[in-house]
C-alpha positions as CSV (number, residue, x, y, z in Angstrom):
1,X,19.9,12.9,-15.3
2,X,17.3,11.7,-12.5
3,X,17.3,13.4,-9.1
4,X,18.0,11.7,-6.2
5,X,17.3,8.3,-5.2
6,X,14.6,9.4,-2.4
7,X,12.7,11.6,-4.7
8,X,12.8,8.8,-7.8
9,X,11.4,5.9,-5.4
10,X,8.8,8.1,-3.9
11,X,7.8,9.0,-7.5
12,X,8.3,5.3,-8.8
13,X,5.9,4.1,-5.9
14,X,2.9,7.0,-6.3
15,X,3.1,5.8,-10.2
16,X,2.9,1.8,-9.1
17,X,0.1,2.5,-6.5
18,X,-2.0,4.4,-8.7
19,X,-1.1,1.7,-11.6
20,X,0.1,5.0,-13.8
21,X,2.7,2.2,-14.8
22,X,1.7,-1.7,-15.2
23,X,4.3,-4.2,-15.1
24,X,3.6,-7.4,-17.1
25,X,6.2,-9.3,-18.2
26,X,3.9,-12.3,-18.9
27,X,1.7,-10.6,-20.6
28,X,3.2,-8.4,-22.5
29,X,1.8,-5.0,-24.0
30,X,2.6,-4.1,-27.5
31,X,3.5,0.1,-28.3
32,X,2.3,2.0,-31.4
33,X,5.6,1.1,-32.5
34,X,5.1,-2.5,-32.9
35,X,7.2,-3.2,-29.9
36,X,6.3,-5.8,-28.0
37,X,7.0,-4.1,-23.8
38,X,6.0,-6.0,-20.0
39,X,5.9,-2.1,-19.6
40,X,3.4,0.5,-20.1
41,X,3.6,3.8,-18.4
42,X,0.8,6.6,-18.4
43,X,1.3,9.4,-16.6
44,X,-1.9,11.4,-17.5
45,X,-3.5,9.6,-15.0
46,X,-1.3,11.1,-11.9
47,X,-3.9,14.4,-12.6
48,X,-6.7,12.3,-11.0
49,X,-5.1,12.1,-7.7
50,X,-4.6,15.6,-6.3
51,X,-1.8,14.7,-3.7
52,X,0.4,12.7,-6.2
53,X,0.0,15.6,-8.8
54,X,0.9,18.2,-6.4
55,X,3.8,16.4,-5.4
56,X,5.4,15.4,-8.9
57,X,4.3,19.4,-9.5
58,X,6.4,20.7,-7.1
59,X,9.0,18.9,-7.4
60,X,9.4,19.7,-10.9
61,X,8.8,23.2,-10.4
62,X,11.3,23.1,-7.7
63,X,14.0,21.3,-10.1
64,X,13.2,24.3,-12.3
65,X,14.1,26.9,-9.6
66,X,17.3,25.2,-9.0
67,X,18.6,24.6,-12.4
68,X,17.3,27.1,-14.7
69,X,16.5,30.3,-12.4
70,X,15.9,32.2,-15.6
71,X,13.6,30.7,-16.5
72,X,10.3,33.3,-17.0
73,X,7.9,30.6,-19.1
74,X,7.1,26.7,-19.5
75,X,6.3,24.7,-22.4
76,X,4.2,21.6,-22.0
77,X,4.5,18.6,-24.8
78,X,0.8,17.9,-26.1
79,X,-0.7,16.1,-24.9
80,X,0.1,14.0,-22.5
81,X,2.6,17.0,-20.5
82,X,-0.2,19.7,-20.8
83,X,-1.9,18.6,-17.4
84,X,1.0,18.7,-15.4
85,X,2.9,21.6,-17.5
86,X,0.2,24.1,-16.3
87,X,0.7,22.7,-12.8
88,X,4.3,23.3,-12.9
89,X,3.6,27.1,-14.4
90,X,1.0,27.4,-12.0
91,X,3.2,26.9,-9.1
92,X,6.1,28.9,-10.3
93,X,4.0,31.7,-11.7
94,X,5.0,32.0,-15.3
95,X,3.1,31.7,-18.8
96,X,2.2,28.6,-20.2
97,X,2.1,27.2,-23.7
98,X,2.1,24.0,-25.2
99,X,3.4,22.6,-28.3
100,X,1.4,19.9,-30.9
101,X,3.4,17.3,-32.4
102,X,2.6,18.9,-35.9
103,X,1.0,22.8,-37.0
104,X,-2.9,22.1,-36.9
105,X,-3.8,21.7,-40.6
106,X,-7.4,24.5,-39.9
107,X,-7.6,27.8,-38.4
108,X,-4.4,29.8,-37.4
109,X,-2.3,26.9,-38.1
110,X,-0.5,26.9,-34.7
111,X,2.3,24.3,-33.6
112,X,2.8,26.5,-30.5
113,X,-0.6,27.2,-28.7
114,X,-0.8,30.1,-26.3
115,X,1.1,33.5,-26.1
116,X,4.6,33.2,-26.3
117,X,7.1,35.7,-26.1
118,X,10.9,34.6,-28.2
119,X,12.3,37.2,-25.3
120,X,11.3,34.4,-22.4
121,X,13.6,31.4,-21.7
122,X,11.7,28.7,-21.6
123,X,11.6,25.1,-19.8
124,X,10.3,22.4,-21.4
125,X,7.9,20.1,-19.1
126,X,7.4,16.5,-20.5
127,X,5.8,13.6,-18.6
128,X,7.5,10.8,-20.5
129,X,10.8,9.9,-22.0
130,X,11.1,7.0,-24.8
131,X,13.3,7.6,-27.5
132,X,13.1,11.4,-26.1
133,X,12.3,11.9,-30.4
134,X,8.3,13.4,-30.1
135,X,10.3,15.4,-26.8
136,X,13.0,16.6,-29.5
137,X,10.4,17.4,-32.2
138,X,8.4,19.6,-29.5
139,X,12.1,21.3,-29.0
140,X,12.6,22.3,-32.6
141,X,9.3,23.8,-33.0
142,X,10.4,25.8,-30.4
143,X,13.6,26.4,-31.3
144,X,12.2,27.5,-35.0
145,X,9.7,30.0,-33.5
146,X,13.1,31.8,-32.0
147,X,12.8,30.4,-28.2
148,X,15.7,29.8,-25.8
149,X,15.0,26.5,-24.9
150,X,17.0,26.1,-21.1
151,X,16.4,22.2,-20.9
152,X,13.7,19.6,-20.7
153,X,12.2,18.1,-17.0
154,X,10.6,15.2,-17.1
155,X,8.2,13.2,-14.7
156,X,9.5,9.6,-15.9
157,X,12.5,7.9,-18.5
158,X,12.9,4.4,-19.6
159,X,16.4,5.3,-19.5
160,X,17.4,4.2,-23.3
161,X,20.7,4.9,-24.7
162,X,19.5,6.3,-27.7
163,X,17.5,8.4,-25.4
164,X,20.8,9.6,-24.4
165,X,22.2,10.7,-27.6
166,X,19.1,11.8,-28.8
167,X,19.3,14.4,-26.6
168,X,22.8,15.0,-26.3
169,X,22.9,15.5,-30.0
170,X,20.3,18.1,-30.1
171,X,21.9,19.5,-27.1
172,X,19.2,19.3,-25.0
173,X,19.8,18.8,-21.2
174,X,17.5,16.2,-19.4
175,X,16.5,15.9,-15.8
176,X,13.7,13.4,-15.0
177,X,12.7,12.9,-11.7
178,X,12.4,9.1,-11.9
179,X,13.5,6.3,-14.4
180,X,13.2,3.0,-15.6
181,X,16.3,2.0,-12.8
182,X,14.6,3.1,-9.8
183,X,11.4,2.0,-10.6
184,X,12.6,-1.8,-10.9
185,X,14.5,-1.4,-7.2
186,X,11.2,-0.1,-5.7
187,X,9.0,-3.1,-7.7
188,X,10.8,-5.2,-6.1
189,X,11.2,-3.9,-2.6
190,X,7.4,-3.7,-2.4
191,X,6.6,-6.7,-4.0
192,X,5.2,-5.7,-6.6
193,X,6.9,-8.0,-8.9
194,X,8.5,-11.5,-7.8
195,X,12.6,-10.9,-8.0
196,X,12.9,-13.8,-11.4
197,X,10.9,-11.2,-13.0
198,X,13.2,-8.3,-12.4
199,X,16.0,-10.3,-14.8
200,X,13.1,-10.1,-17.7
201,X,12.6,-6.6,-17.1
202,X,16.3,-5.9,-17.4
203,X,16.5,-7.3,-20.5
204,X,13.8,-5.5,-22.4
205,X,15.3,-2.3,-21.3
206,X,18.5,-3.2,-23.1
207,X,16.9,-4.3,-26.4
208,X,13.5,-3.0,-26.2
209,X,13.2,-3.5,-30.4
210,X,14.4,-7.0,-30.3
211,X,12.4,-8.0,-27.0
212,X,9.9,-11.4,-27.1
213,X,7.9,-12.7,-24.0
214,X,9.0,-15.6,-25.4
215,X,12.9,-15.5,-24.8
């Protein structure tokens, strides 16, 4: 679930003024999955900017201190969470680790790098949510090396039903601090887009798979 309005447009607008997230419904970009998107989002780039990661830092770490208060370590998603996972553990004090998509296929062989103790629940910190499936995957590694996973806190969703049941089904609590939603309201309210392109944004979100600039 996102957090409060106030917090999601604050976060929506750092992401748009640092053009972590492009908007181009006329030119549209197309994802590693073939899908054509007037979307693309990179958070990574939030890291350059010491004031904007600081912010989205704390406020995840503060999210963590409300919801999961047992939490004693955090688990970054390689790659593009590590950056702002170790922020996050930084500012709440606890051990770090982060988890490949896949076991490295040389030396130890590790999914999970860093110490980790199967004692320790553990938060996992993710800066994106698609399909929340590479999230999920990052999960079950975890899961399989014995960890209490708490939940998952995320910087940004594109708020996708299968998102949704994707986690629901691997029961796996989300809370993102912005989304998909508030990101269109504050595009528009500072004119970052014109409003007839909000209506082509709206429909890629419900059809992302199907979606053609051309429609």
């Amino acid at each position: 679930m996102p957090k409060e309005s106030s917090t999601a447009q604050q976060v929506a607008e750092y992401l748009l003024q640092i053009k972590a997230i492009k908007l181009e419904p006329k030119n549209p970009f197309t994802w590693a999955s073939g899908w054509q998107s007037p979307i693309y989002c990179d958070n990574r780039i939030t890291l350059s900017y010491p004031e904007i990661r600081r912010f989205l830092s704390h406020r995840m770490a503060e999210e963590i201190k409300m919801r999961y208060p047992q939490t004693k370590a955090i688990a970054g998603v390689a790659t593009g969470a590590i950056g702002i996972g170790m922020l996050v553990a930084e500012a709440l004090d606890l051990p770090f680790m982060y988890v490949r998509p896949e076991p490295k296929k040389h030396g130890r062989q590790n999914q999970i790098e860093g110490h980790f103790d199967p004692e320790a629940p553990t938060v996992v910190v993710e800066d994106l949510i698609s399909t929340g499936k590479s999230s999920l995957q990052a999960v079950e590694a975890l899961r399989n090396a014995a960890i209490n996973v708490l939940g998952m806190v995320a910087l940004f969703s594109y708020e996708f039903d299968t998102a949704t049941q994707n986690m629901r089904q691997a029961n796996v609590e989300l809370t993102t601090l912005s989304g998909y939603s508030a990101l269109i309201d504050t595009a528009i309210a500072t004119k970052y887009i014109a409003p007839e392109q909000e209506e082509i944004l709206k429909k890629w979100r419900e059809a992302p798979q199907l979606w053609s600039p051309k429609q």
